[in-house]
N, C-alpha and C positions, 0 to 999 in steps of 0.2 A: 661692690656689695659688702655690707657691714659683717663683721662677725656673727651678727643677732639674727640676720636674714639666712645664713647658710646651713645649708640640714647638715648634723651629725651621721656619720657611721654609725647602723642600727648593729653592728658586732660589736658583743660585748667587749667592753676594755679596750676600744679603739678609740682615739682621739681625735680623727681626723673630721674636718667638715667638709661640706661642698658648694659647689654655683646651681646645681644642677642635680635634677632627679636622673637625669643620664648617666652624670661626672659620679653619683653614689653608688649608681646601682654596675657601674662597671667596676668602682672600687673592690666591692663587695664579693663580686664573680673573679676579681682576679685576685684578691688577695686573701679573702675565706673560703668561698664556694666557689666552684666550678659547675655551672648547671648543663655542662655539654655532657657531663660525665655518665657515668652509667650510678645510680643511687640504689640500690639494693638494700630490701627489708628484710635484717636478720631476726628470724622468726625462730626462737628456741622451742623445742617440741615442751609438749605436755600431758603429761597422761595420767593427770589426778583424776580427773573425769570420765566417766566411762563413754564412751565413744559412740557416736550419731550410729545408728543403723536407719537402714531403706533408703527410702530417700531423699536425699541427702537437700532438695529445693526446700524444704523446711529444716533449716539446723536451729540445733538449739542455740542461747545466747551464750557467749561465749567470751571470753576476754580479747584485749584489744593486742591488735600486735604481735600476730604469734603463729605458729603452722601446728597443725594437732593433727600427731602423726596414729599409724592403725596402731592399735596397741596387741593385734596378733603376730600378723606376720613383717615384723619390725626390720628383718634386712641384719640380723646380727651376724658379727665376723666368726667365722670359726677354722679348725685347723681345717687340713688335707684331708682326715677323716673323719673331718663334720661334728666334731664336738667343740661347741662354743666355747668362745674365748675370754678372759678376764676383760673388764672394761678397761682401756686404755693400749692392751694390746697392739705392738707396731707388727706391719706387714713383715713377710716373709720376705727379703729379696729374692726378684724374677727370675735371676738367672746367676749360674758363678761364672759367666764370662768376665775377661777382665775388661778395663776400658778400654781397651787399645783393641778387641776383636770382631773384627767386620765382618766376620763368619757369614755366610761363605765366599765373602770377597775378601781379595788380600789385604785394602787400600780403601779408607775412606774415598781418594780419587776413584777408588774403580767402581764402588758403588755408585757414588756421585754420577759415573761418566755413564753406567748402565741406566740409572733414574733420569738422568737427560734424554739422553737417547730413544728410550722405552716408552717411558711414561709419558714425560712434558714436549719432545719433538717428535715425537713418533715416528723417527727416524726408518725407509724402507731398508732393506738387508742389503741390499746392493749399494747403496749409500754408505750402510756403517763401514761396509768391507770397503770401499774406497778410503774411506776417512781413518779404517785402523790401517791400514797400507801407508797412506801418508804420515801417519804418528809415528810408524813404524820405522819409515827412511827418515826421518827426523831425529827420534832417538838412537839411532844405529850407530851414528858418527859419536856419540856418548857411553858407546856400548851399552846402553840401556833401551828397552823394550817399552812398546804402548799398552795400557790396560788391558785391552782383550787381542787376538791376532785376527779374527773374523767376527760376523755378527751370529753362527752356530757357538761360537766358545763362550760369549757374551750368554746368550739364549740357556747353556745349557748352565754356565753358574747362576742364573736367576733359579733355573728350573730345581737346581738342587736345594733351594732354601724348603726347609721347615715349618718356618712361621709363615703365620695364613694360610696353611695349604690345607685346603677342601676339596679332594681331587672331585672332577665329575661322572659319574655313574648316568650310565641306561639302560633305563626300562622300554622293552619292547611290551607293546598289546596290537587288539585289533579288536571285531569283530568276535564275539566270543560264538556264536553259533556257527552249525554247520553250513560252508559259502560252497556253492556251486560255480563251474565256470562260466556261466552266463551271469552270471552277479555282477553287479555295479563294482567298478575298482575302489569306490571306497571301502566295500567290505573283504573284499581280497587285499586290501595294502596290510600291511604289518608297520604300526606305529609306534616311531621313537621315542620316550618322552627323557633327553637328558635333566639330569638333577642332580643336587647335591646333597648330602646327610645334612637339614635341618638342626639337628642337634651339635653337629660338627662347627655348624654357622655361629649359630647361637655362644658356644663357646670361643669360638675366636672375635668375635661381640666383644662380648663381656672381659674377654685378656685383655682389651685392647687398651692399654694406656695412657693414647692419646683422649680418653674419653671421661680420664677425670677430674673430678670437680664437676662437671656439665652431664650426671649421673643421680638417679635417684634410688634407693634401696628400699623405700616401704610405700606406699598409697600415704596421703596427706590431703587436710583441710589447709586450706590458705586462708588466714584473714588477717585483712592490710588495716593500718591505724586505726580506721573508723569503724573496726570492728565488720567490715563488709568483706563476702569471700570472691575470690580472686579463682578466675581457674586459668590455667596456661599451658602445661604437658599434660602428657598422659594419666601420670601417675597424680594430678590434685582433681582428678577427673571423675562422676559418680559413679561410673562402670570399674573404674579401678579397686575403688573402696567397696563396693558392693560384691565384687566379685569376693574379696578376700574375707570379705563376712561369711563367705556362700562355703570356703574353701576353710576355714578355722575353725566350722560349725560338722563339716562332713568328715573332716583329715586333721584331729587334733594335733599328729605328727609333725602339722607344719608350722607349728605357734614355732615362733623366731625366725623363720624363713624368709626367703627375698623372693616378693611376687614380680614375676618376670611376663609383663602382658607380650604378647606376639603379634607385630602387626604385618601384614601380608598385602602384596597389592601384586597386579595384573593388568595388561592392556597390551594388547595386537599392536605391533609398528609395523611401520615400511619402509625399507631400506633403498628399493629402489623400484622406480615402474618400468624406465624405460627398458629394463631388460628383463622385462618378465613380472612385475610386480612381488617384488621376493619379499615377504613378510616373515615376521617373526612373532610369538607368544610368549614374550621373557615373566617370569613371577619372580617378586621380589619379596626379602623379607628385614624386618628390622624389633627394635626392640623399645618398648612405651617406657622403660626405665631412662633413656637418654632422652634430653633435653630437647625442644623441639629444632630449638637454634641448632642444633646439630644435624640435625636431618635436614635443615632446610638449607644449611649450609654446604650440602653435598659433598660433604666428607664420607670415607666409606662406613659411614651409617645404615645405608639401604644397602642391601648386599644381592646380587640376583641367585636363584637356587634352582630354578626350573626353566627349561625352555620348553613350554607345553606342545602336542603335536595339532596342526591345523588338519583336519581332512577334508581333503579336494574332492569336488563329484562336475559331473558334468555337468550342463546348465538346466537339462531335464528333470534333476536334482535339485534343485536350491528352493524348492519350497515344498520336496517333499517331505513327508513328515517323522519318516521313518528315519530317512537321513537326519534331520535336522535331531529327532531325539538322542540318537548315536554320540552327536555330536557333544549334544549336553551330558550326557552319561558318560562318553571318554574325559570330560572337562574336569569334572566334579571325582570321577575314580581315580585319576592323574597325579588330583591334589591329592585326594586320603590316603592315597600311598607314598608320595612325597613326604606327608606330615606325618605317618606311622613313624618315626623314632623319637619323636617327642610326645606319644601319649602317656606313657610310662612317665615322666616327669610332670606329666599334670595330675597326680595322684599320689607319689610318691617323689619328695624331693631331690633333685640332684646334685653334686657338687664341685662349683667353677668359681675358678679366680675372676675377681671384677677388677674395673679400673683401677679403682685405688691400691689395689696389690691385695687384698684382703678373700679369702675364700670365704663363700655363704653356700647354704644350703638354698637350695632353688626351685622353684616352683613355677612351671610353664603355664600357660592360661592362652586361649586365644579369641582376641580380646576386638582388633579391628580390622578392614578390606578396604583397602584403597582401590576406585573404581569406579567408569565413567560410566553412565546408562544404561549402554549396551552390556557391557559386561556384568553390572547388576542385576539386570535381568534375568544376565546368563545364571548368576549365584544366587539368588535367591529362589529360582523357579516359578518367579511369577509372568503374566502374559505382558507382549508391550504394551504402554502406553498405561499401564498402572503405577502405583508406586510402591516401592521395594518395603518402606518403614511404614505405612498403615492401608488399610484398608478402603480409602477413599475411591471412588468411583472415578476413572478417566473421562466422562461425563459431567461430573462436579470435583472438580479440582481444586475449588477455592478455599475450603479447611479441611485441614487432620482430620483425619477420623480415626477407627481407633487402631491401636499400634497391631502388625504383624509377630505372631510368634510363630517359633516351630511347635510347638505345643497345642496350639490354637489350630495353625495348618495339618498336623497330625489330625486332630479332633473331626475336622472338616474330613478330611480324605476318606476317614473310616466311615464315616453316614453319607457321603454325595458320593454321586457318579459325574465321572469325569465334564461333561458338557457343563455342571452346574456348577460345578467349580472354577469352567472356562470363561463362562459368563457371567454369573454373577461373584465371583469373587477373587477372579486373574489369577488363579492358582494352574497350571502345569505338574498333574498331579505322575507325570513319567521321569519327571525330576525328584531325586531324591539328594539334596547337598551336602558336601563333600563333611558338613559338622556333625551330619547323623553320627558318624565313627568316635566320637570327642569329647568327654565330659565337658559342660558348661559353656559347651559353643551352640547360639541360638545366632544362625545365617542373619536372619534381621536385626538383629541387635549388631551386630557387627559392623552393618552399612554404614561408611563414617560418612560425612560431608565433604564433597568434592568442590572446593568453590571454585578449581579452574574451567570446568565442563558445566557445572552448574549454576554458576554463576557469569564469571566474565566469559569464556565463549559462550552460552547458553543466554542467560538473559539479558545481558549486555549485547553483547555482537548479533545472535544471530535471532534476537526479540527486537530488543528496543531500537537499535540501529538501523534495524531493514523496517520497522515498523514505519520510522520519524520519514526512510525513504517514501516510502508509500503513502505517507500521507501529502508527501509536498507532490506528489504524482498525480494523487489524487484532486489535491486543493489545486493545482494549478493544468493549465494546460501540459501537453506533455513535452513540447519546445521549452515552456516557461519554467516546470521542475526540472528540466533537466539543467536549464541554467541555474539555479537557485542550487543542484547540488553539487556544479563547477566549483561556486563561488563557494560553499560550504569547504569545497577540496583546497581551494587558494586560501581561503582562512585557515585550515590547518595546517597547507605548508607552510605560512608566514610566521608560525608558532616561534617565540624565540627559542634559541637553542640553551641547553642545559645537562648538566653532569646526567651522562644513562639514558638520555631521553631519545625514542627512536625516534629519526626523522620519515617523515612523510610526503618526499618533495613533489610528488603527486598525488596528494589528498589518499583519498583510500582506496585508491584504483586500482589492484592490485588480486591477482586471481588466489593466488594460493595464503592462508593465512593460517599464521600460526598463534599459539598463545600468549605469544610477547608480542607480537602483533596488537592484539584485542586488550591488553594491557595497555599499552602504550596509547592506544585511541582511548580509553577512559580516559588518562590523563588529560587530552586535551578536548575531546570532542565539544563538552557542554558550550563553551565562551562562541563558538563554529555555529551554532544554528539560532543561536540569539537573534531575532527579528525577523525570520521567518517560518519559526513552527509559535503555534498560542504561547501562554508564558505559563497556561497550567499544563501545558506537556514540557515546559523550561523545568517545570516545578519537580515535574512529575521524576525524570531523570537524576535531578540534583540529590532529590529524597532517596529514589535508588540508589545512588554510585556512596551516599552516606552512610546506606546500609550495608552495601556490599565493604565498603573501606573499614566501618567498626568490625565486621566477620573478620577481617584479615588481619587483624591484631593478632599480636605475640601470646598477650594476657588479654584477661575480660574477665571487669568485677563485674558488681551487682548493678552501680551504677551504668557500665557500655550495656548491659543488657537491659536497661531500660530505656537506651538512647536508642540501642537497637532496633526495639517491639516501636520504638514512638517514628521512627525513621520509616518503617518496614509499613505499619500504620498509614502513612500520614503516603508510601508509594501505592499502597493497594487502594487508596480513596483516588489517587491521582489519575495511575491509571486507566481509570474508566475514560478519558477524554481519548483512547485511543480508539475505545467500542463507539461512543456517542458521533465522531469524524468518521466511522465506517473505515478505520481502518481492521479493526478487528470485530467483524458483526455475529461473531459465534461464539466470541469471551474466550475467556482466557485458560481455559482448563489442559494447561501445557505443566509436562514432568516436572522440567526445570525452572519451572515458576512454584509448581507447588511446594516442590521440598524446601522453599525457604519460611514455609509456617513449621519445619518443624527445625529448624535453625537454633533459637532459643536453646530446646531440651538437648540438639546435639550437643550445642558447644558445654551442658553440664555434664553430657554423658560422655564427651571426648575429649574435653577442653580446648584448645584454641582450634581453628577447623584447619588454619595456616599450616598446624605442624604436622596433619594427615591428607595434605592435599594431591590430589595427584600430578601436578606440576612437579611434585616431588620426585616419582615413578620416572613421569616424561623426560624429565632431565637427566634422570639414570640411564632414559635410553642410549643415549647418546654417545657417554662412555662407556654402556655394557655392550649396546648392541651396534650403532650406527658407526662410530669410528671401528672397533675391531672388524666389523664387514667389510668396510672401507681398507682396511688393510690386507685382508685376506684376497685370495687370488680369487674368489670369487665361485670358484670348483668344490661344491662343497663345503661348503664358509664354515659350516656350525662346530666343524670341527676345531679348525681354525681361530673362531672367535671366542670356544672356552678354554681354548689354548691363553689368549692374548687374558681372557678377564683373570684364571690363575696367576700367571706371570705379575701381573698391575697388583693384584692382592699380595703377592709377597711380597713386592716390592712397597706398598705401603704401611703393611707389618714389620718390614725391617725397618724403616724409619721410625715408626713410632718405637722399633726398640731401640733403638741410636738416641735416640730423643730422653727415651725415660732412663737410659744408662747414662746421660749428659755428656755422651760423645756428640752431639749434632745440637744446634741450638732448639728450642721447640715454637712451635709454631708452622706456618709456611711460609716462614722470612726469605725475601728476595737475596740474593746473596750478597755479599759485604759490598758498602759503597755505592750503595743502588736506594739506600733506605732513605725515607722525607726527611731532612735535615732541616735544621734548625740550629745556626750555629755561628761563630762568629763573621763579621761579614767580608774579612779578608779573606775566608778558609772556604768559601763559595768560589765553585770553579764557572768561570765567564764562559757566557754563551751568545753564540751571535744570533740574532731576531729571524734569521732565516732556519734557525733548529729552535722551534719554538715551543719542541716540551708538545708536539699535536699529535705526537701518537703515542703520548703515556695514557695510561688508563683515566677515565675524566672522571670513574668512581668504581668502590666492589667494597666487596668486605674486608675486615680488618681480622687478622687473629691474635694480633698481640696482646698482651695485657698492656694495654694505652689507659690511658686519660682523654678526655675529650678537649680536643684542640685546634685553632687554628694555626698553621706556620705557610710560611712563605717557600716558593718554589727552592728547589737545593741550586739552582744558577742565578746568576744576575746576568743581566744581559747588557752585550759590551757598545752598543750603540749609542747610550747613551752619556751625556754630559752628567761628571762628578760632581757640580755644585749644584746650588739651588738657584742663583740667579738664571745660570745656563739652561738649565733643565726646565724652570719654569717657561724662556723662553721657548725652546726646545720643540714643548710639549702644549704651547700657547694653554697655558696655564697661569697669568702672573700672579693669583692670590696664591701660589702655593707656598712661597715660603713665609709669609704675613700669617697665615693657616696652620702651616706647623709651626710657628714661631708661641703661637695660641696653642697649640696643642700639647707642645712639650710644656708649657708655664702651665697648663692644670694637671697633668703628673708631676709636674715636680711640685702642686698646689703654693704657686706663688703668687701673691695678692696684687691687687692697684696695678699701675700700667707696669711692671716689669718683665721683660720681654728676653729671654733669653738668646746668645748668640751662638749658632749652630756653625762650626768650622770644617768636621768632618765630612767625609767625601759622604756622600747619597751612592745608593744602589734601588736601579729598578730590576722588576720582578715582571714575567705575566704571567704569574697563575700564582694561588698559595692552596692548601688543601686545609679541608674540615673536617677531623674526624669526630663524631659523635655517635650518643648510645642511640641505637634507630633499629633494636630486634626486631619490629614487624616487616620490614624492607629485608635487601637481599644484604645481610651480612655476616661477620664474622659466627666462631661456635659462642663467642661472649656476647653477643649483640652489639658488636662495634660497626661501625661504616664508616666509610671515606669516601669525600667529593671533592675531585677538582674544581674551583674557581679561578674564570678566568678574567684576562684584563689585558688585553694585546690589540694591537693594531691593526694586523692582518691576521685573520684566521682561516686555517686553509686554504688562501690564494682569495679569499673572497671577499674578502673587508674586514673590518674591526670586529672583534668582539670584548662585549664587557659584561658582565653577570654581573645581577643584584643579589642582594645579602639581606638576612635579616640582621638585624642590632640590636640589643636587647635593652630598652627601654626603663622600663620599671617590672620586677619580677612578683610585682602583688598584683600585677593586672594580668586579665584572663585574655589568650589569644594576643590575635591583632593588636588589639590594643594597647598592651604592654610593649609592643615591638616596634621600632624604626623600621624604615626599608628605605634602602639607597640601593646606588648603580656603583661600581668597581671603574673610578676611571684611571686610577693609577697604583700599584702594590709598589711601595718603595722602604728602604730602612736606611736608619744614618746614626751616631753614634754621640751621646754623649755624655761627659763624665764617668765614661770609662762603662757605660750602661747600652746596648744596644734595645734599641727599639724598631720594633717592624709596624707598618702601619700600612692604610690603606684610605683616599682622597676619594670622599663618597659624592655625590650628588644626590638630591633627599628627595623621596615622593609625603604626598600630603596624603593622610586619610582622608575620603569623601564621604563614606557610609559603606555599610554593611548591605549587599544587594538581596532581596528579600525573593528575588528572582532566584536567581541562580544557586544562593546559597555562598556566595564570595564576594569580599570586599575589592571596594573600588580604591583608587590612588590614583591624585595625577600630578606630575612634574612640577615639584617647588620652585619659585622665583622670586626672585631678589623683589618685594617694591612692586610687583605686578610687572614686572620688566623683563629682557631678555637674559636676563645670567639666572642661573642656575644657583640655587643656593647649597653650598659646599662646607663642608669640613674634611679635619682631616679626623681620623680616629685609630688607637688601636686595635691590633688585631683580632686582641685579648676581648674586643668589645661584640667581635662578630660571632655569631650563634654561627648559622651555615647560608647554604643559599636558597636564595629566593628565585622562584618564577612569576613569572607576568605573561600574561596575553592581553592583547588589545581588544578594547569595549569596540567593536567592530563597527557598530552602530546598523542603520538601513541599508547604506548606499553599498554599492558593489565593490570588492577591493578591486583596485588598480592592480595591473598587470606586472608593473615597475616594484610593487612593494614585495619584499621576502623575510625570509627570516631575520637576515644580516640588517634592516635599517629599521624595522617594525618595533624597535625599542625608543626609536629614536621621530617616530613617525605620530605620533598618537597622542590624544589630549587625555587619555586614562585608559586605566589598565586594570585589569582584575588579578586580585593576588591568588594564585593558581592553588588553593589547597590540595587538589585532586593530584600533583606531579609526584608524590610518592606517600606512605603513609606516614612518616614521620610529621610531614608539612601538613599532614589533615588532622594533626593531633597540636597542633600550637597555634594553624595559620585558621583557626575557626572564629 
């Protein structure tokens, strides 16, 4: 190719040209941009302008590029006692510890050995005390001692720390009336309700260290280049901004204040059935000033402060009505006395250290309730089968009607008697909520959006999925559905496997299901029923799981929320084909179908619905309530388990102060030597193919401050032959060194046939990892992630595996189309002129079109000439975005028995490029 043919570097003052709209656009990503990266819009505040009131779905026009912060209650630093501070002002330091003081441990080791043991192995006491014994005759011959002598001395220097301590307190009640000996034992029990000072919480919040940067101090408008607003946490949210209108109009005193929204969430677990079904009532609290990436990162963001009491009646009971009022009335009392030490601060400001080190005056506010149906029901007082944010009839479910207030429900109460308010307007007028006690708390305003109850287990799992069963039940015999939903179960085990992706090796058969469960099946369900349910309930699906996946975003400008309404749209025209098939002949008027027409005004009124979801809560349970039950003798646990949740709080306040004193590195770095390396390829320690790196993590979050990258596994594996002639034979590969021989001559952009000669030794690899920015997924508090890909022969005893990749094409095209996708058939690196390069030998799929069905593109296996070789390159790593999934176009016929996961890559004449495998991939792969 002549000089005149070859495209220039679109970076300015670069000189270099190319062969290839590929060879440019990987130039470009490796040696300007980085598009794996995290891009963040720094948005200087402004407050020439006077500032939007009400609401905020009409803003005025406003300049491009910029965050327009409240111009009340601004979040300014001030001292200890609360008189603001010069601008530029540096923090106070935390503490006059020196850096050498592990207070109250004597030895970074011995903190170290107690956050092992405690935290991350949750080592039993009988165990530690074995393990300190051993340490102890080990040291003994050095005349020196092990960090603690028992797991009591251990136990009690954790218990002596300071920081984080929330002790917990109890309130007893009961029955407030006078109880007779024949009374029911509910009204004779005397009820516990453990809790913590609220305001206690709130400040150890806001100290926490670990929480700056990823911190907000005032309510703010977001608007991104094109001048369109963006909402994402709490605080760019309309309830946030509106509130502090509400609160600078009634409480002049709090102009310059830091509005502190409070969010609050609740939900019943069960720890165990088989010995009694032992449940628990944990309440949790957090705060809308942190990031949502924080909370979703289950750092200790959500803090628990209540364990509420359940009361028990006999079964003669359970739908009495006198009982059941009780119950709602100890609910709702429980809370307003739990939150009595924060009203006083929502009126008049208080004063606490934030993350950054800097004291503000503060201002409480309670703002949202995390909370699955049931429990909404329970908070709001209204009857089942209505809904909590408006007044729509369980009868006609299909639009909002008009929104619920306390205001409104006050209004009603005083003119209707009780029946008319039962039936015509689901009000439970014996419930009075726990925000009557609270300035500026309206229960219905409160309801945030649940999308893991409301969405994926509610209209996903236990709608659309039992629906699509019912109708193949219906459509066919009942021999014949039931095969057709065999064959549905074999197509989803066959699923290739991929970084996080749960397996389903017996379809969905499976009794008990959780939320990652029902996660996991969106992922792959839709490619599983192709050719046997109509193609407008294919439709019907694709349009849901689109809507559901733009809700689950980090951010949402102005445009996701009109991809949203057009997605949400285009599901509620669709699915009418499940009423017309008689799978549904009395429509649709379900909870969790409705509250996705008020979806739109949530996410203005909450921002993203991700960052108040209660998959949040649920995962707290786990480390607040199910493992410390799990540890406890079981006699009385509760005692016990707020034993374990203090103990875990200090010890995670003590690290973030080791952290923020730069005694401890910050982050949750693995410990030295353990980290994804990338580095020269002598300095790689050899590994033999039978420890194949299968039980490191295949993906999770990142908390480093990274870059977005691809690198190659930290071993090379010693099986393999050090040259390339060998290796290609090896690997019955022989274009590979002809390949990289092409490969390295267009990085080193050498023209006409000159072929450079590779002498250094080769190293293979199987696996490299991809970290990229992907905040709507499960990751870091920066929104970083990490995915192992892999490229090995044997995985887990069961055959080959090799994951495909995207490759980043041309970055002026939208989607797919801008993007490559190849298969991983070999990760190898070799050296030359003193230059290491790592690379990876793809095998290329072709785009066929965009399926109009399903909503995902098709691809099928490139070949050489219409022949049997596979058309290959080799490329670097530098070139790979992350990984890709594929499922196979299944087609009519029934899968074969023989086919699985392990060869279904290698089985198939096309494949649909999986956007639905996590949200990052439904945000490029469209």
């Amino acid at each position: 190719m002549s000089l005149s043919h070859r495209l220039p570097c679109l970076y300015p003052g670069c000189p270099l040209t190319f062969k290839s709209q590929h060879g440019r656009t990987y130039h470009i990503r490796n040696a300007h941009v980085n598009s794996n990266a995290q891009s963040e819009l720094n948005l200087g505040p402004d407050l020439s302008e006077s500032p939007p009131t009400g609401n905020l779905t009409q803003r005025p026009k406003q300049r491009h590029g910029r965050r327009i912060e409240h111009p009340y209650l601004t979040g300014l630093p001030c001292d200890a006692n609360g008189n603001f501070l010069p601008p530029g002002t540096q923090p106070t330091p935390r503490a006059n510890a020196t850096p050498d003081d592990w207070s109250p441990f004597e030895s970074e080791v011995q903190f170290l050995v107690a956050d092992l043991l405690y935290r991350r192995v949750e080592m039993s006491a009988s165990n530690i005390d074995t393990l300190m014994e051993l340490w102890e005759t080990s040291m003994g011959v050095f005349g020196a001692s092990g960090p603690f002598r028992t797991h009591r001395h251990m136990h009690t220097v954790i218990d002596s720390a300071s920081l984080g301590d929330a002790p917990w307190q109890c309130l007893v009640t009961g029955f407030l009336e006078d109880v007779s000996r024949n009374a029911p034992t509910w009204k004779q029990t005397a009820y516990e309700v453990w809790y913590r000072n609220p305001d206690e919480v709130v400040r150890l919040t806001l100290d926490n260290p670990d929480f700056s940067g990823q911190f907000d101090v005032c309510p703010y408008i977001e608007l991104d280049v094109n001048d369109k607003r963006r909402w994402a946490n709490v605080m760019s949210a309309n309830i946030a901004w509106n509130h502090c209108d509400a609160i600078a109009v009634s409480h002049t005193d709090t102009h310059g204040a830091m509005y502190c929204p409070i969010i609050l969430g609740s939900d019943k677990t069960t720890v165990s059935v088989a010995t009694g079904h032992v449940e628990y009532h944990p309440m949790y609290l957090s705060i809308g000033n942190l990031h949502n990436s924080v909370r979703s990162a289950h750092r200790n963001a959500v803090i628990p402060i209540a364990f509420l009491a359940i009361p028990k009646g006999d079964r003669r009971y359970d739908d009495d009505p006198e009982f059941r009022k009780f119950k709602r009335q100890l609910f709702h009392a429980s809370i307003s006395a739990i939150l009595q030490t924060l009203r006083l601060g929502m009126t008049s400001p208080v004063i606490w250290r934030c993350p950054d080190g800097h004291y503000r005056r503060v201002i409480y506010d309670l703002v949202a309730f995390i909370a699955d149906y049931p429990e909404q029901v329970m908070l709001t007082g209204i009857v089942q089968g209505w809904c909590p944010k408006c007044a729509a009839s369980p009868k006609d479910l299909n639009t909002a009607s008009r929104p619920r207030t306390t205001a409104l429900t006050d209004q009603l109460v005083q003119v209707l008697d009780s029946k008319t308010l039962w039936d015509r307007y689901g009000i439970d007028d014996d419930v009075i909520p726990f925000t009557a006690d609270f300035p500026r708390a309206d229960i219905h305003e409160m309801i945030s959006p649940d999308l893991l109850h409301q969405i994926i287990k509610g209209a996903f799992k236990d709608h659309l999925v039992t629906w699509v069963c019912s109708y193949l039940t219906l459509a066919n015999t009942e021999s014949q559905g039931n095969a057709i939903l065999d064959d549905i179960d074999r197509r989803i085990a066959a699923v290739p496997p991929f970084p996080g992706l749960r397996r389903f090796p017996h379809g969905r058969r499976f009794k008990q299901w959780t939320g990652d469960d029902s996660k996991a099946l969106m992922k792959v369900y839709l490619p599983a029923i192709v050719g046997y349910v109509p193609d407008d309930m294919v439709m019907c699906i694709s349009a849901f799981l689109d809507t559901c996946y733009i809700a689950r975003r980090q951010d949402l400008d102005e445009d996701s929320l009109k991809k949203f309404d057009t997605s949400f749209s285009k599901y509620l025209q669709l699915r009418d084909i499940f009423h017309t098939t008689g799978v549904r002949p009395t429509g649709f008027s379900l909870p969790r179908q409705h509250v996705l027409t008020h979806y739109h005004s949530l996410i203005q009124d909450f921002g993203a619905p991700a960052g108040l979801c209660s998959s949040i809560t649920e995962s707290r349970h786990i480390t607040a309530v199910k493992k410390p039950w799990r540890r406890s003798n079981h006699y009385k646990a509760l005692g016990q388990m707020l034993r374990v949740n203090e103990r875990l709080d200090k010890l995670s306040a003590l690290r973030s102060d080791f952290v923020a004193r730069g005694m401890m590195p910050a982050g949750h770095r693995p410990p030295a030597g353990t980290s994804f390396f990338h580095g020269n390829l002598d300095e790689r320690q050899p590994t033999n193919s039978n420890q194949d790196e299968s039980d490191d993590e295949d993906e999770g979050p990142v908390d480093d401050s990274v870059l977005g990258h691809v690198v190659l596994a930290r071993s090379r594996m010693i099986d393999y032959l050090r040259d390339f002639q060998g290796l290609a034979a090896q690997i019955n590969e022989p274009d590979l060194p002809i390949l990289t021989q092409g490969f390295l001559a267009d990085q080193l952009h050498l023209s006409g046939e000159i072929m450079p000669l590779i002498t250094s030794k080769v190293s293979v690899f199987h696996s490299a990892t991809a970290t990229f920015f992907a905040p709507s997924d499960p990751s870091g508090i920066r929104g970083m992630r990490r995915e192992r890909i892999r490229s090995t022969p044997s995985w887990r005893g069961q055959g080959p595996r090799h994951d495909c990749v995207f490759v980043t094409e041309d970055d002026e095209k939208p989607g797919v189309r801008g993007l490559n996708i190849g298969r991983i058939t070999l990760f190898f690196s070799f050296l030359y002129d003193g230059t290491e390069y790592p690379c990876a030998l793809l095998e290329w799929f072709t785009r066929v079109r965009l399926d109009q069905v399903t909503g995902m593109w098709i691809v099928r296996p490139d070949f050489i000439h219409a022949g049997n070789r596979r058309n290959k390159s080799v490329v670097h790593l530098d070139a790979l975005l992350r990984a890709a999934h594929l499922i196979p176009v299944y087609g009519s016929e029934r899968l074969p028995l023989e086919i699985d996961a392990i060869v279904s890559l290698d089985t198939f004449m096309a494949y649909y490029v999986n956007k639905y495998i996590d949200h990052h991939a439904h945000e490029i792969a469209f």
